[in-house]
N, C-alpha and C positions, 0 to 999 in steps of 0.2 A: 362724612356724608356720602362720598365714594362708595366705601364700605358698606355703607346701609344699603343705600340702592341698588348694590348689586345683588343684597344676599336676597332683598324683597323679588329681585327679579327672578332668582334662582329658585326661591320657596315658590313664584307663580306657579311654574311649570313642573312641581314636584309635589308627589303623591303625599301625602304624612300618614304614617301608620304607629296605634300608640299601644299601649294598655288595652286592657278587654273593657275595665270601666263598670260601672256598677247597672245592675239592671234594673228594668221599669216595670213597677206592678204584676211583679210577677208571684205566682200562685205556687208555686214549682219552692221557688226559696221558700217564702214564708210556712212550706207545707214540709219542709226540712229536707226536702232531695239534694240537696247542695250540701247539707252537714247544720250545726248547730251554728257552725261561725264558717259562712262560707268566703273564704281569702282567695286573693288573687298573686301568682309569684309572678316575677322576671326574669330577664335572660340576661341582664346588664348586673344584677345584684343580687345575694341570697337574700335583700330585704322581704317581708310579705305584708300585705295588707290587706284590708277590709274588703270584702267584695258586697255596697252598700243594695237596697231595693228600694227603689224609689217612687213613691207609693203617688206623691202628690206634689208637684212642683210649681213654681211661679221667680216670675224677674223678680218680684219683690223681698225674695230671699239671695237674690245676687250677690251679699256683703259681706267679708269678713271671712277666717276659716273655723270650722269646727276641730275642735279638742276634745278628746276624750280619751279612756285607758279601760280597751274592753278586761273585762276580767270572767275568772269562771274555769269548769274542767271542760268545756272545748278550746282554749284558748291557748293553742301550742306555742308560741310568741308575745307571751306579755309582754307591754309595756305603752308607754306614752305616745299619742299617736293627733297629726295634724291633717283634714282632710280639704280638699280644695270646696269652690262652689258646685264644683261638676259631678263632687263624689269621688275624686281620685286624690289616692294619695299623695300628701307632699313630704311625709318626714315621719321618720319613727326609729326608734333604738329598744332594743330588749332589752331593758333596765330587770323583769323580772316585775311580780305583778305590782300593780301600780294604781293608780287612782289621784280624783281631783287635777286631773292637768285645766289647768287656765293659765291668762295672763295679766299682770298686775305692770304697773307703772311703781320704778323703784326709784329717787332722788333723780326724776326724771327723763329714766330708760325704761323701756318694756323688758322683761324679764319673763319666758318662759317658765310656770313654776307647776310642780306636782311632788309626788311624793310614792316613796316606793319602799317596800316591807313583806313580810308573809301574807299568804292566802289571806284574802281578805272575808271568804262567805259570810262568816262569824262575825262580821265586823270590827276585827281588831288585828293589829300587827306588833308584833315586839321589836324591839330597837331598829324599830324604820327611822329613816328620814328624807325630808323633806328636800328638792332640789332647787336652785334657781339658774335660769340659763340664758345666756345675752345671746345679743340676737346671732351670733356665729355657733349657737349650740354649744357652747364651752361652760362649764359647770363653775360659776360664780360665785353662788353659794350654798351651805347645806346646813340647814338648822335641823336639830333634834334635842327632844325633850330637855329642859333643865331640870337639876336636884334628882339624874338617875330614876327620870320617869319618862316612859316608851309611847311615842307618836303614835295614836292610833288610827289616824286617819279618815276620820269622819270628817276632818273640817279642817282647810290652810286659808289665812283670810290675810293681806297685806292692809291693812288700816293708811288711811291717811295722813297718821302721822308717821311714816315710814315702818312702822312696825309688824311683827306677827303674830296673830293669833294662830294655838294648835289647839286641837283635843291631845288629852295622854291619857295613860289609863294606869290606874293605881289601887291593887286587888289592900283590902283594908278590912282587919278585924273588927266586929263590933257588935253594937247590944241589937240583935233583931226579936225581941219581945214583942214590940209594938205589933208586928205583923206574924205572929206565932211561932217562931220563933228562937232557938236558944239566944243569950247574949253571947254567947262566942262564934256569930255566923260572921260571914263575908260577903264582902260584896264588892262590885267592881265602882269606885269613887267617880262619877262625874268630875273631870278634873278641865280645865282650860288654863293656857297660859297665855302671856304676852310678853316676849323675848325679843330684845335687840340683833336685829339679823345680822350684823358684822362681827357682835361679838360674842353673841350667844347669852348677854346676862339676862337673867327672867328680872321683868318688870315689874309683873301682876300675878298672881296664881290665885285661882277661886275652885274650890273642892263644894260641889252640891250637897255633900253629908250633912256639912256643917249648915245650911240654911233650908231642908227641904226635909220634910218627914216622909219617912218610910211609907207611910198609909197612903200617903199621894199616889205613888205608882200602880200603875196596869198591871205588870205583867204579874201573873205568880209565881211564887215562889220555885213550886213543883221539885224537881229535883236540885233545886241550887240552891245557895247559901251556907256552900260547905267550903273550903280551902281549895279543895281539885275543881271545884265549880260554882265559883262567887257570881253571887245575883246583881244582874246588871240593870240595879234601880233607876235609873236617868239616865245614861247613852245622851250626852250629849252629837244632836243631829246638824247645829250651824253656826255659825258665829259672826258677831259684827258687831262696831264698836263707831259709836257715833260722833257729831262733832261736840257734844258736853263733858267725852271719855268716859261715858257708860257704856257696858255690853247688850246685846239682845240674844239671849242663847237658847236654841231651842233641844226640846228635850224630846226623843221619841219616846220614854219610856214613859213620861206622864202626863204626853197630849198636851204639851202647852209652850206659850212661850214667855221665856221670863226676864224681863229689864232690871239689870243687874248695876248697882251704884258702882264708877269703876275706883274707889277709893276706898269704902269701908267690905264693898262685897255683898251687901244687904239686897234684900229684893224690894224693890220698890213698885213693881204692878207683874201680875199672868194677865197673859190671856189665855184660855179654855184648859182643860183637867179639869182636876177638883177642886179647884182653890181659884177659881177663876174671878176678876176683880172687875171685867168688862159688862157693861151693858151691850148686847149685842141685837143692833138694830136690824138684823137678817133675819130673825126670826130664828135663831139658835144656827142661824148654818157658816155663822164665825169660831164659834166659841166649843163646836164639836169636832174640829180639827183629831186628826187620828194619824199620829207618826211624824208629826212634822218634822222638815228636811230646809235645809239653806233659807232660814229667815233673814232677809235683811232689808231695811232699812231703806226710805228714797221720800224724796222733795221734804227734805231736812225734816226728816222723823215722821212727819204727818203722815205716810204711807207706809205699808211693807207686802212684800211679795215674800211669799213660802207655796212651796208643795206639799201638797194634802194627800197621803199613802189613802183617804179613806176605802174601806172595802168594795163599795158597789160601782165606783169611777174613780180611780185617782186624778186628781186637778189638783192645777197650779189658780193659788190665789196673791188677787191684789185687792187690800185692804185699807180702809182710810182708819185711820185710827188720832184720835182726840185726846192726848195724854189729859188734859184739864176736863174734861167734862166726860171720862172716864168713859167712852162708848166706842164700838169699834163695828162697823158693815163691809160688807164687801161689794167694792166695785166694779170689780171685773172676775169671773172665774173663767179660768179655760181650760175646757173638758175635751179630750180627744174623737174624732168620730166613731173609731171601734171600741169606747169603754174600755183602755186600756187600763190595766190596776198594777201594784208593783207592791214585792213585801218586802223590800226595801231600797232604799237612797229614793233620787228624783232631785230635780232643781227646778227654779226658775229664775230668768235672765234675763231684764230689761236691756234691750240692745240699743245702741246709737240712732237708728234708723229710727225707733218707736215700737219696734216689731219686739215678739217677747219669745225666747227660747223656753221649752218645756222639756226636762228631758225625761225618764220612767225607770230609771234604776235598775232592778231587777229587772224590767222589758224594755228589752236590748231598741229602744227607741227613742226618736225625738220628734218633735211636732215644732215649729214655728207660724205663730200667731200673728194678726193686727192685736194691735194695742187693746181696741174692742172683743178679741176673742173670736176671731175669724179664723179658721182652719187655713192657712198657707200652704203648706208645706211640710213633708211626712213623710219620715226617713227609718225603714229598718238594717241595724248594722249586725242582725243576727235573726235565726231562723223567730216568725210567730209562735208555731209551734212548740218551743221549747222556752217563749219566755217565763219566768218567775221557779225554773229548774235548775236553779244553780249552774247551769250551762255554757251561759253568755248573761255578762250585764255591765251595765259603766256604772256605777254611783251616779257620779255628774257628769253631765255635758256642755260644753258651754262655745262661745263663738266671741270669736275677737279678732282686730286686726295684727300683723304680724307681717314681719319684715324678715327673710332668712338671708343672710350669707355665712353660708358654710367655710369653714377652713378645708375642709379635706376635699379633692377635685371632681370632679364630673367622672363618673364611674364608663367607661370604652369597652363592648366585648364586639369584635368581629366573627359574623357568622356566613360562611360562604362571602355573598356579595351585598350582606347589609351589616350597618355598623349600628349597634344598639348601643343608647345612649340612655343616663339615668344621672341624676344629680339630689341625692337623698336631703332634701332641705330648703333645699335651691325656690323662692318666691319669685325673682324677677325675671327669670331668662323668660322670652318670649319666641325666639332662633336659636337654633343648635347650626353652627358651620361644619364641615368636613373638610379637613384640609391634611394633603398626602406631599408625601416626600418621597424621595428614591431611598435615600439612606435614614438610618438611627439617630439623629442629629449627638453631636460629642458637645457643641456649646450650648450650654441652656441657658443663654444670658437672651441671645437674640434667636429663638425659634421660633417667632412670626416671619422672620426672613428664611429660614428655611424649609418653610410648607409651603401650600399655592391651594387657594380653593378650590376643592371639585363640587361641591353643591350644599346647598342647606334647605333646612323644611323649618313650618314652624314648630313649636313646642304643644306638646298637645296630650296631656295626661304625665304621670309620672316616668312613665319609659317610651322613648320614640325610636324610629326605626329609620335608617336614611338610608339608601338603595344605594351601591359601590356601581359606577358607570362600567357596564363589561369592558370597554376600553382602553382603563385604567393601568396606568404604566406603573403608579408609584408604589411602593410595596411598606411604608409603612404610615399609617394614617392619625392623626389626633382629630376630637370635639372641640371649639370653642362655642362657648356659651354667651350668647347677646340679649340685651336690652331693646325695649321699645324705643328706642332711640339708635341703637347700632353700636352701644358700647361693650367692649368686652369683658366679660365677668369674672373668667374662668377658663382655664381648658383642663382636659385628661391628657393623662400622660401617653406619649406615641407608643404603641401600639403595632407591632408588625405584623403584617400580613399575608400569609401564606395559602392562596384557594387550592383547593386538593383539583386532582382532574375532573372527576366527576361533576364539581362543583363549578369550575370552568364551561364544562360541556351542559352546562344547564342551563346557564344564560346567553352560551354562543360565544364565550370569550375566547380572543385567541392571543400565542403570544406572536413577538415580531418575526420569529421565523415561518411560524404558520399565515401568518397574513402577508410576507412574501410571496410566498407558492403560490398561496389565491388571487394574488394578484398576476403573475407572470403567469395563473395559468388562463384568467380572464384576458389578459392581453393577447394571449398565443391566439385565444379562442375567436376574439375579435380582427384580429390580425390575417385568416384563415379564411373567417365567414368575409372579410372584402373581396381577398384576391379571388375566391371563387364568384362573387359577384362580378367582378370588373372581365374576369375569361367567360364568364355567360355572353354579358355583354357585349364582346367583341364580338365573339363566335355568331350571335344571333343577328349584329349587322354585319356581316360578309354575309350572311344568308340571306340576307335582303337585299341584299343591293346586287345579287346571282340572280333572283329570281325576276329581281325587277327587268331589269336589262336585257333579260333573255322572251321576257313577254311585249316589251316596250321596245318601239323605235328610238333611233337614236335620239332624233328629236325629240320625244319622251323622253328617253333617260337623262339629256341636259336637260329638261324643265326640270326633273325628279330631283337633282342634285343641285339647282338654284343658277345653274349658266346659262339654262335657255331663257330669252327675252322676248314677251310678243314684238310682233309686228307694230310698227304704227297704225290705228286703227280708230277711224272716228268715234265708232262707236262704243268701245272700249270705256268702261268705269273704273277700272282698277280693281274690278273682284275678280280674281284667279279660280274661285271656286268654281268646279264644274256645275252642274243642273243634272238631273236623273236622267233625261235624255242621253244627255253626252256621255256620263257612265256609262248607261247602256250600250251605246252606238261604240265606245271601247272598248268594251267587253265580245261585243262580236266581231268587232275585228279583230282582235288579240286572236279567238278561239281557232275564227277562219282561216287569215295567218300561221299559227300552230298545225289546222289540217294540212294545208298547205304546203308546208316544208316536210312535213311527214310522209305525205305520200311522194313528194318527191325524189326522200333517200329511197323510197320502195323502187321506183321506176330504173334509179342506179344503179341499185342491188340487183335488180334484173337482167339489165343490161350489160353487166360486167360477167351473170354466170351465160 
C-alpha cells in the first residue's frame, strides 16, 4: 500500500506522454492522404499498428477489445491484431496474413484463436492452420485440415461441445452436365469439418456436392470448371453447430442458408436461394439474402444473425425464425449511415452488453449498434477511399473480453532523458515505475533491492514516455509494470544509460563536478556582494556622524547619539520629535554659526599676513 501511494503520488505531478493514437473524423484519412492502411510505429519496439479514424464514438461502446487481422496489398505486417477501447494497440505478432481472430472459451479458459495461410483475396489458403493461444500468448494449440485437406479459412467456430468447426477446400472432379458443362469439370467441393482439438481426429465431415445441385448456384461458370481453375459452387461463408448437434452453414455461393442433420448430413430446411423452404413474413427481404457471411444461431435456435453482402446496403441481420411453422422475418437490420457495401466477408456479433458488432469485410470498417439498430459507433481501420480494392479489409471483426499476461518483459529504450516504455500484450498495467541504480545489478535474485524509484506516470496508450529527472545520478535504469491496485506485474530488463553532451545540455543537466564550480562560484559571488555591502555601510556612517558633529553643538551631537537627556520639564510629554518650527529655528542657526566661524578664520588670515 506504501508502494501504491507513492507511485499515485508520483504519476500526480507527472506529465504522460503516449502513442499518436487514432484520429477523429478525419477527411484527410478516409480521402487516402495517410496511405490505404495508415499505421502508427514506436520507439520502444519494431511492433506497428493500426492508426484507427474514429468517425462516431459513445461510453456505450466502453467494453471489451476488438480483434481483427487486417489483410490486403497495403498491408506490410500481417497478422493477428488486439485493439484497446481508445483505439490503441495492445498486442500483435506478424504470423503472416491472417484472418478470423476471436475468442472462444476452451474446457473453461479463453483461448485467443485465429488462423493463418496464403493471401487470402481469392478467399482460400493452402495448408494454413488455425492457432489457439492462452492468455500468456503462447501457442496452445494448432488444428489443420483432416484426411490431407487445406484450412481455407472462411470460417473457425469452437462449438460448445469443446470442438472445431473449419472450412477446407477440396478441388474434385465431376459430372458438370447439369450446368453446360463437360462431365469431366471441376469444382472447388464445399467441404466443413468437425475435429477434436487435442487430437486432431475429424468427427464429422460434410462435402456440399453430395447434397446440393449444381443448378442451385449463382455464380457462372465463365472461365472455370477446368483443373487450373475449379468452380467454386458453394464457398461455404459460416458455421455453427447447435445444441441438437445440427449444423447451420452458410453458403455465399447460393444465397442461402442451410440446417444440416449433424449425423446423416442431409438438409433438413434453406432459407433464401433457389431452393428456399421459408415463408418470409418481410415481404421477401429475408429470403433474398445475397452472399451470406457468419450465420449463427441465438435464444436456442429461434433467432439467427448473419450479414447480408446485399449490393445497394450491406446489413447485418437478426432474424426470428420458427423451425415448426416454417416462416422466417426479420427483426432488427442494421444498415450503416454511409451505405457502406462490401464484396466480400462481414460478420455480426451479439455482444454481452446487448450492443451488436457489424463488421464490412472488404470496407476496412466496423460500426457498433443498440440491439435496436441505433448507429453507436463507427470505426475506419483503413483509407474510405480505397475500400472494396483489394487494399485493406478484415473478413471478420469481432470484440471480446480478454485478459493478457505476457511471458516476454516490458520492452525499455532510453532516449536522451526519456525512457520509452511498451509491453506488447500486457491488459492490466495501469503504472509504469522507473527505477535507476548506479551499477548493472550481478544478482538478479533480489533487484527490487537494488533500484530506488525515480518517478512513474500512468499507462496511457500502448507506448508511454517517462521524463529521466536531469538530476539523475544513477546510470542504469529498469520499468516496472503496476496494477490498479499497486502490484507488480513485470519489469524490463536494466538498461544502461549513457546521455551524450548535447543531450545533457538540453535539459540543463549537469555532472558533480560541474555543479561543484556552480556552486563555489555562487558562494564566492555571495560571499563578495556582503563584504562590499557591510564597507558601504561603515564608510557611509563615519560620514554621518563627521557631518553631524561638525554642524551640531555638542549638546546636539549627544541627543544625536542617545546620551543627551532632557531636562526635567513640566511640560515635557515624552515626544522627542521636533515641530517645523524647531527645524527651522535649527537650521538657521546651524547656517549662522557656519558664517560665523568662517569669517572668522578670514579675520586670522589677515591678521597673520
Amino acid at each position: 500500500m506504501l508502494m501504491h501511494g507513492l507511485l499515485i503520488s508520483l504519476v500526480a505531478i507527472s506529465g504522460v506522454r503516449a502513442d499518436f493514437g487514432p484520429y477523429e473524423q478525419s477527411t484527410a484519412y478516409d480521402d487516402g492522404d495517410y496511405g490505404g492502411w495508415p499505421t502508427e510505429s514506436f520507439r520502444s519496439t519494431p511492433v506497428i499498428g493500426p492508426s484507427l479514424n474514429i468517425l462516431q464514438n459513445s461510453d456505450l461502446c466502453n467494453d471489451g477489445y476488438i480483434m481483427l487481422a487486417p489483410e490486403g496489398n497495403a498491408v506490410r505486417t500481417p497478422g493477428p491484431m488486439i485493439i484497446d477501447q481508445d483505439g490503441h494497440l495492445v498486442w500483435t505478432k506478424q504470423y503472416g496474413q491472417t484472418r478470423d481472430v476471436s475468442v472462444y472459451q476452451f474446457k473453461g479458459d479463453p483461448y485467443l484463436t485465429f488462423c493463418v495461410g496464403p493471401h487470402f483475396i481469392a478467399g482460400y489458403g493452402d495448408a494454413s492452420t488455425c492457432y489457439m493461444l492462452d492468455s500468456s500468448y503462447e501457442e496452445v494449440y494448432k488444428i489443420r485440415g483432416a484426411n490431407d485437406l487445406a484450412v481455407d479459412l472462411n470460417d473457425f467456430h469452437i462449438t460448445r461441445d469443446d470442438t472445431a468447426l473449419l472450412t477446407v477446400r477440396n478441388h474434385v472432379q465431376t459430372d458438370l452436365q447439369s450446368v453446360d458443362r463437360p462431365e469431366d469439370g471441376w469444382i472447388v467441393d464445399g467441404v466443413f469439418q468437425e475435429v477434436n482439438i487435442e487430437t486432431g481426429e475429424l468427427l464429422f465431415q460434410w462435402q456440399a456436392a453430395e447434397h446440393f445441385n449444381f443448378t442451385e448456384a449463382y455464380p457462372e461458370l465463365e472461365d472455370t470448371g477446368t483443373e487450373a481453375n475449379p468452380w467454386d459452387f458453394f464457398h461455404i461463408s459460416g458455421l455453427d453447430k447447435d445444441e441438437k448437434g445440427n449444423f447451420l452453414v452458410s453458403s455465399a455461393s447460393m444465397n442461402c442458408l442451410a440446417y444440416i442433420d449433424g449425423q446423416s448430413g442431409d438438409v433438413i430446411w434453406k432459407v433464401g436461394g433457389k431452393d428456399n423452404m421459408f415463408e418470409d413474413l418481410s415481404d421477401g427481404d429475408t429470403t433474398t439474402i445475397i452472399q451470406p457471411y457468419r450465420a449463427r444461431f441465438t435464444e436456442d435456435g429461434n433467432a439467427i444473425t448473419l450479414f447480408d453482402t446485399t449490393e445497394s446496403a450491406s446489413r447485418g441481420l437478426f432474424l426470428d425464425v420458427d423451425q415448426e411453422k416454417m416462416t422466417v422475418q426479420v427483426r432488427y437490420q442494421y444498415l450503416n449511415p454511409t451505405d457502406l457495401t462490401t464484396k466480400f466477408g462481414g460478420s455480426v456479433q451479439l455482444l454481452d452488453n446487448s450492443n451488436v458488432l457489424v463488421s464490412y469485410g472488404s470496407s476496412a470498417a466496423w460500426t457498433e449498434y443498440s440491439l435496436e439498430g441505433n448507429p453507436l459507433c463507427e470505426v475506419h481501420f483503413g483509407s474510405a477511399f480505397q475500400f472494396n480494392d483489394d487494399r485493406i479489409a478484415s473478413q471478420h471483426v469481432s470484440k471480446h473480453a480478454w485478459t493478457g499476461h505476457p511471458k516476454t518483459p516490458p520492452t525499455l529504450k532510453l532516449i536522451g532523458y526519456e525512457a520509452v516504455v511498451s509491453w506488447n500484450g500486457a491488459t492490466e498495467v495501469v503504472t509504469w515505475a522507473l527505477e535507476g541504480s548506479s551499477t548493472i545489478p550481478t544478482n538478479k535474485k533480489n533487484l527490487s533491492e537494488q533500484f530506488t524509484l525515480i518517478t512513474a506516470q500512468f499507462k496511457e496508450g500502448f507506448e508511454t514516455v517517462l521524463s529521466i529527472p536531469p538530476d539523475t545520478s544513477e546510470h542504469v535504469f529498469r520499468v516496472v509494470a503496476f496494477d490498479r491496485d499497486g502490484n507488480p506485474l513485470g519489469s524490463s530488463d536494466p538498461v544502461a544509460w549513457n546521455p551524450t553532451p548535447e543531450e545533457m545540455a538540453a535539459v540543463g543537466a549537469m555532472t558533480a563536478a560541474q555543479k561543484w564550480k556552480l556552486f563555489v562560484f555562487f558562494l564566492v559571488g555571495f560571499l563578495s556582494a556582503a563584504a562590499l555591502a557591510v564597507g558601504v555601510w561603515v564608510i557611509r556612517r563615519r560620514l554621518t556622524r563627521g557631518v553631524v558633529k561638525l554642524e551640531q553643538s555638542e549638546e546636539e551631537y549627544e541627543r544625536a547619539r542617545g546620551v543627551w537627556k532632557p531636562a526635567a520639564d513640566p511640560d515635557y510629554n515624552g515626544d522627542e520629535r521636533l515641530s517645523d518650527d524647531e527645524i527651522g529655528l535649527l537650521e538657521n542657526q546651524a547656517e549662522t554659526n557656519s558664517r560665523t566661524s568662517i569669517e572668522k578664520e578670514a579675520l586670522k588670515r589677515e591678521e597673520e599676513l
